[in-house]
N, C-alpha and C positions, 0 to 999 in steps of 0.2 A: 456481449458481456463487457462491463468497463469498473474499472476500477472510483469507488467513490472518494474522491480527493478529501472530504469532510472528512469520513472515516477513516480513512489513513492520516491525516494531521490527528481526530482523538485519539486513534490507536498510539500513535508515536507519543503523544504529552501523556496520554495513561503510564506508560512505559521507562515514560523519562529518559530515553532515548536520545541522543543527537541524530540528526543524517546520515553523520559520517557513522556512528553508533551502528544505525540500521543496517547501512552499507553494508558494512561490514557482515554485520550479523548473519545478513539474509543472502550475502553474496550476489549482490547487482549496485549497480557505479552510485556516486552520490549524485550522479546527472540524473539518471534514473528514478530515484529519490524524489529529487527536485523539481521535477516533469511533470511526476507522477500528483505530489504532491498542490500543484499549479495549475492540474487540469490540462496539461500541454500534452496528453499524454495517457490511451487508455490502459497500457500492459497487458502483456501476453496472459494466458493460464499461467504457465510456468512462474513466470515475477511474481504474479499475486501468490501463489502457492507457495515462496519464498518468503516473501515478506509475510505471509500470516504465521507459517510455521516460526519466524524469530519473534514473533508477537506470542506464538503460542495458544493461536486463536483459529479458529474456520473460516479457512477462505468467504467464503458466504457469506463473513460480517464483514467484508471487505468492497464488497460486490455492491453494485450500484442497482436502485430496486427499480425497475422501467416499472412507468405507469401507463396501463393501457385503457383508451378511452371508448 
């Protein structure tokens, strides 16, 4: 399971959010954020469960969809 970098930068500009905003918000580092954000980076359960809940959204639209061939 990895978090989708696209949908966390729309989530965040839907929201109007800063980084440091989200930090905050969702309680994980603005490194974190910026990782995550960058693709450097797939986040635990827990962070995405974080961050959707200060988006106020389902993890699940957070979550990156594998395609199987």
């Amino acid at each position: 399971m990895k978090i989708d970098s696209f949908k966390l930068l729309l989530e965040r500009g839907k929201s109007g959010l800063t980084i440091k905003e989200l930090s905050e918000k969702a309680g994980v580092s603005v490194s974190t954020i910026v990782h995550l954000e960058h693709g450097q980076s797939n986040g635990s359960i827990l962070t995405i469960g974080k961050i959707a809940r200060a988006f106020e959204i389902d993890p699940l639209k957070l979550i990156r969809q594998e395609v199987k061939s």
